[in-house]
C-alpha positions in Angstrom: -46.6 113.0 9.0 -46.8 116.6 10.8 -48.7 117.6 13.2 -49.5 121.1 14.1 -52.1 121.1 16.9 -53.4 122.7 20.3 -50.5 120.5 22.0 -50.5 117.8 24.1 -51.3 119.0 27.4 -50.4 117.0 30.1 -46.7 116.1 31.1 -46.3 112.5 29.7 -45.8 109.5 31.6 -43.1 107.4 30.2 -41.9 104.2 30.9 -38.2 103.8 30.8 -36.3 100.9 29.7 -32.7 101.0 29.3 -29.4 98.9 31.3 -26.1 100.6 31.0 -24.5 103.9 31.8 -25.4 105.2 28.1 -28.9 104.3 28.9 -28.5 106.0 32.2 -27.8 109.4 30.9 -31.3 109.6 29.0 -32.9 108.3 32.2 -31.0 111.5 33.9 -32.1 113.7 31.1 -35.6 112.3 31.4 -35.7 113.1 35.3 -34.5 116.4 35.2 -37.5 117.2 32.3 -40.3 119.0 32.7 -41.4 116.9 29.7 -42.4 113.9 31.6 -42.5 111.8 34.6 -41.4 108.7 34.7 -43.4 106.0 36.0 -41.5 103.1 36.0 -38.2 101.7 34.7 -37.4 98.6 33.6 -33.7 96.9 33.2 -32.1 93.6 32.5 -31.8 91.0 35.7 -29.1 91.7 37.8 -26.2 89.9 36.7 -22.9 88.4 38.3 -19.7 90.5 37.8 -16.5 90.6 39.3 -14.3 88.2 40.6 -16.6 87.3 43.4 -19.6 86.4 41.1 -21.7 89.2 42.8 -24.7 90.2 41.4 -24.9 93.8 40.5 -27.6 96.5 39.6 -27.5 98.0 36.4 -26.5 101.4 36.3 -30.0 102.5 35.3 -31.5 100.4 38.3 -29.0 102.4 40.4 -30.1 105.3 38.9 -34.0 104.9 39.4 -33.3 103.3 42.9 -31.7 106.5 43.8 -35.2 108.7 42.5 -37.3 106.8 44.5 -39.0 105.0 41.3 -40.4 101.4 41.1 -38.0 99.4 39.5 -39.1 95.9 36.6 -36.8 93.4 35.5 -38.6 90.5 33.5 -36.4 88.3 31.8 -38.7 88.6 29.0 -42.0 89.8 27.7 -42.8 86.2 26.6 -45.4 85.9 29.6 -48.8 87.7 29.7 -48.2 89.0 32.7 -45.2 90.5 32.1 -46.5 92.4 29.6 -49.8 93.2 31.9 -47.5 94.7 34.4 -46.5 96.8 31.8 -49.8 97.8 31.0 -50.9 98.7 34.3 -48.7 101.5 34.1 -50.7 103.1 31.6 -47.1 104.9 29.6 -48.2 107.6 27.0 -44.6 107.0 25.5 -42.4 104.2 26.1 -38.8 105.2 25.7 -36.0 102.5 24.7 -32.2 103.2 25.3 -29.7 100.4 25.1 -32.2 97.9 26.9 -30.6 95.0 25.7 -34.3 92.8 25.0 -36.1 92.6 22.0 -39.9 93.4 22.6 -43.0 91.8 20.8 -45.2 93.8 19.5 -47.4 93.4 22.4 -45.2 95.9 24.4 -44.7 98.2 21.8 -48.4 98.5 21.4 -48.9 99.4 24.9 -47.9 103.2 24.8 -50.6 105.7 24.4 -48.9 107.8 22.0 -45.3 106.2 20.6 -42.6 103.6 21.8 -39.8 106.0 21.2 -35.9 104.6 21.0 -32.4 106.3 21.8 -29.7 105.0 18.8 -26.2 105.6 18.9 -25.9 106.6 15.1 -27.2 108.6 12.2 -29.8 105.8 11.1 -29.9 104.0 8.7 -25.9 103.5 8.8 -25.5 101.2 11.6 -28.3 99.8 12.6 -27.7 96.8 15.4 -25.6 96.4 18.9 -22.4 98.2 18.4 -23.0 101.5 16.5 -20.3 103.1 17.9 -17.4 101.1 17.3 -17.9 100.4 13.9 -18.2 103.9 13.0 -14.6 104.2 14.2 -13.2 101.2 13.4 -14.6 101.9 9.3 -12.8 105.7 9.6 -16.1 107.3 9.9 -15.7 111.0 11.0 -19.3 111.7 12.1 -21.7 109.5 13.8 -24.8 110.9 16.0 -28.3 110.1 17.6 -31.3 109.0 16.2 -34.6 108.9 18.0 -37.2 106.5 15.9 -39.9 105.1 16.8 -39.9 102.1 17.3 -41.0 98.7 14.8 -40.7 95.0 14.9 -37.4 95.8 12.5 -33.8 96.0 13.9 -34.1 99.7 14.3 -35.8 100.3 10.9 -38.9 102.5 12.3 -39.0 106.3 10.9 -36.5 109.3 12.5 -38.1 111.9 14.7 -34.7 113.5 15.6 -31.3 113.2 14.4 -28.3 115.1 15.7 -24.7 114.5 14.5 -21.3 114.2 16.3 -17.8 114.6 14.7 -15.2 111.9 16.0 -11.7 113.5 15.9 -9.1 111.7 13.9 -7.9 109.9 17.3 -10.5 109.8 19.7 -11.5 106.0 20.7 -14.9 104.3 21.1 -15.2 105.5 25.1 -14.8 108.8 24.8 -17.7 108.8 21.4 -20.0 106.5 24.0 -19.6 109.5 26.5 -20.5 112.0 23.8 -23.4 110.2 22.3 -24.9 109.0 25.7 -24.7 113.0 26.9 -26.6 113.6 23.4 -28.8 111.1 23.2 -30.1 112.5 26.6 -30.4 116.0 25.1 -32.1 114.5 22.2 -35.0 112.1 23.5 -36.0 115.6 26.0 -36.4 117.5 22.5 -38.6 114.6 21.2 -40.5 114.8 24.0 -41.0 118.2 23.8 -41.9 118.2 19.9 -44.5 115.5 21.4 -45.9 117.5 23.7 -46.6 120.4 21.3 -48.0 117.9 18.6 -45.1 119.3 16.1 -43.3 116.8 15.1 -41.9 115.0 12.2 -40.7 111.5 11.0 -38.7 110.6 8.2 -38.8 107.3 6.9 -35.2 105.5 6.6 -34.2 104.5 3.6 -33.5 100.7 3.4 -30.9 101.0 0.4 -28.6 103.1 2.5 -28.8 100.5 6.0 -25.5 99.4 7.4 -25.3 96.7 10.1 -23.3 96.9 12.8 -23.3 93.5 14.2 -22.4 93.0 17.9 -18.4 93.2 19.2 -15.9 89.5 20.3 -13.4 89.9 22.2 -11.5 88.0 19.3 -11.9 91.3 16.8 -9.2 93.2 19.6 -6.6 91.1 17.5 -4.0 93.3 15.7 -2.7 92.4 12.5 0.4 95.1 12.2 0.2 93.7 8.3 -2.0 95.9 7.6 -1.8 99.9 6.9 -0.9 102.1 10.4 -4.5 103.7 10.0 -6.5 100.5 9.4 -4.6 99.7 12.8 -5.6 102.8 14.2 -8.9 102.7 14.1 -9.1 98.9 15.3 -7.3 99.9 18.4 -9.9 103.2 19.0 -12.6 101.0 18.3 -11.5 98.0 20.4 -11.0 100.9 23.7 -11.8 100.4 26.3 -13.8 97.1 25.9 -12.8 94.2 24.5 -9.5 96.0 23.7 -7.1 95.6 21.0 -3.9 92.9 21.5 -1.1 91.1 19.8 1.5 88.4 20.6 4.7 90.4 20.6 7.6 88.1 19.7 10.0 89.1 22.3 14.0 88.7 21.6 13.7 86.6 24.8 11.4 84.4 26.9 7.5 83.2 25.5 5.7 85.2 23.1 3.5 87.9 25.7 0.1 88.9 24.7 -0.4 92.4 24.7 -3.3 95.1 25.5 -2.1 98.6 23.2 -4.0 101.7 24.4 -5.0 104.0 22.1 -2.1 106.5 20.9 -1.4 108.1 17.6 0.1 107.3 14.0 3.7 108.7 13.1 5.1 110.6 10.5 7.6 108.1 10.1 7.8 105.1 7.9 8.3 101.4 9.1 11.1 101.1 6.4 12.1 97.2 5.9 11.5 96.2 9.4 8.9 93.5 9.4 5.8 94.9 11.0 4.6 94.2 14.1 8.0 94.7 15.4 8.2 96.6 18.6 11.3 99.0 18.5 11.3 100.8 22.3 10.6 104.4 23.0 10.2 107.0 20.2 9.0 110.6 21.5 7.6 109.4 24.8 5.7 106.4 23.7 6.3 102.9 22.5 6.5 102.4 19.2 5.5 99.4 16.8 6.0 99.0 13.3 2.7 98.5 10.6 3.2 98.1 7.2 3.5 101.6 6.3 4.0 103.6 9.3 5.4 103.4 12.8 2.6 103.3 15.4 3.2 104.9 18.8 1.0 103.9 21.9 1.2 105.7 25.2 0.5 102.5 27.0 0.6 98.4 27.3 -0.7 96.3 29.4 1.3 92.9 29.6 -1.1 90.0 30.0 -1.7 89.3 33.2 0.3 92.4 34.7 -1.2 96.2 35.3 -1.0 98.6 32.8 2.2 100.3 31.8 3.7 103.3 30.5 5.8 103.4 27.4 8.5 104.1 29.6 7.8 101.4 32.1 7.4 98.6 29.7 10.3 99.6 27.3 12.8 100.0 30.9 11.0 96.5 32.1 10.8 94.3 28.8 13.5 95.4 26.6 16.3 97.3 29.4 15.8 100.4 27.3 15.9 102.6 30.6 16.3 106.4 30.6 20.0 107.3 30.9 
């Protein structure tokens, strides 16, 4: 539908409800809008991290703390009065970003106006918990935002705004998180906008086209140098920073030693005969490791265990091939 009206008048009260730092940013962007006020956040439990078992606030909690606002974090909307404390707050627009709950239908009733939700890709491709990565890790070379409003589906409702984002042959899943969280602030302020103005738009997804993108293991940051150097490639950008991409290098000497590989770049030279997954030293100021087609070339290692390492360092340290 569009709607070409007098406007909406007031400044909208929104709920928030988001956890992480990409949520954060459209928190940010929400604060620093004329659009709205925010009335309330809400953001998963505080939950133990670190070596000391600590709990710690989310970084949207941090961020709301730091504004002053009132702060919810139900473990779920499964009690009545949950979901009458969310009420009470009386939110023309209730704006999802990375939240990490799903939320009955009772909730997403609640808003005045819409329940509006901040997606980390050009909907319908990749509709579920990890967007981002499997964008890179399938070659993609543009991903986006999408802000829909929000259904009982797995981000299925209809597309207010959409705004794409290239990802550069070797950029990795942190610096596209970065980008998109930046955007997706940008984005949601622009919806809020069209909102206020009563001019707005939705396009309805197209089920035929939906792509899942099903949530990320640590076990998926296995390399299998078999395959061909940009199939690698895109496993290691997808895998950084978190859970990270390793392999068991087969070392001349001593135990086979798991190993974290950094993002780096593909070379223009062939792996030849030697059986892939071999690590060779240093090649043009990074280490070097042979896939089935091409030699791979990462600026960085971390050895199980151990701090990460430069090419240099490692090569010097695991294999004596030490500057002259």
């Amino acid at each position: 539908m569009t709607a070409q009206a007098e406007g909406i008048a007031d400044v909208l009260r929104v709920v928030f409800m988001g956890t992480p730092d990409f949520a954060a940013e459209s928190l940010a962007a929400l604060l620093g809008s004329e659009e709205c006020k925010v009335v309330g956040v809400y953001t998963q439990p505080d939950r133990p991290c670190g070596r000391g078992r600590q709990c710690k606030p989310s970084p949207v909690k941090q961020l709301a703390l730091e504004h002053g606002l009132t702060v919810y974090q139900p473990e779920n909307f499964k009690s009545g009065q949950a979901v009458s404390e969310l009420a009470a707050l009386e939110p023309d627009v209730l704006v999802v970003a990375a939240y990490g709950l799903i939320l009955p239908q009772s909730v997403l009733d609640i808003p005045k106006l819409l329940p509006l939700n901040v997606h980390a890709s050009l909907l319908p491709k990749y509709r579920g918990a990890a967007p981002i990565q499997r964008s890179i890790e399938n070659g993609d070379i543009v991903t986006g935002i999408s802000i829909m409003r929000m259904e009982a589906g797995l981000d299925t409702g209809p597309v207010m705004v959409a705004r794409a984002l290239r990802i550069g042959h070797d950029d990795h899943a942190g610096m596209i998180h970065d980008e998109l969280a930046s955007l997706g602030g940008v984005c949601i302020v622009e919806a809020l906008a069209r909102l206020r103005r009563n001019d707005y738009e939705f396009k309805t997804q197209d089920d035929s086209l939906a792509t899942y993108a099903a949530k990320l293991s640590k076990k998926e940051g296995f390399i299998d140098w078999n395959r061909p150097a940009q199939a690698i490639h895109n496993r290691i950008r997808a895998m950084y920073p978190w859970p990270g991409a390793f392999f068991d290098w087969d070392r001349p000497e001593g135990k086979p030693l798991r190993l974290n590989v950094t993002p780096g770049r593909i070379s223009d030279k062939d792996s030849g005969a030697i059986a892939p997954g071999t690590v060779l030293g240093r090649m043009d100021g990074m280490l070097a490791i042979t896939t089935a087609d091409k030699i791979y070339l990462t600026p960085e290692v971390k050895p199980q265990g151990k701090k990460a390492m430069s090419a240099e360092a490692f090569a010097c340290g695991y294999m004596k091939d030490c500057p002259a």
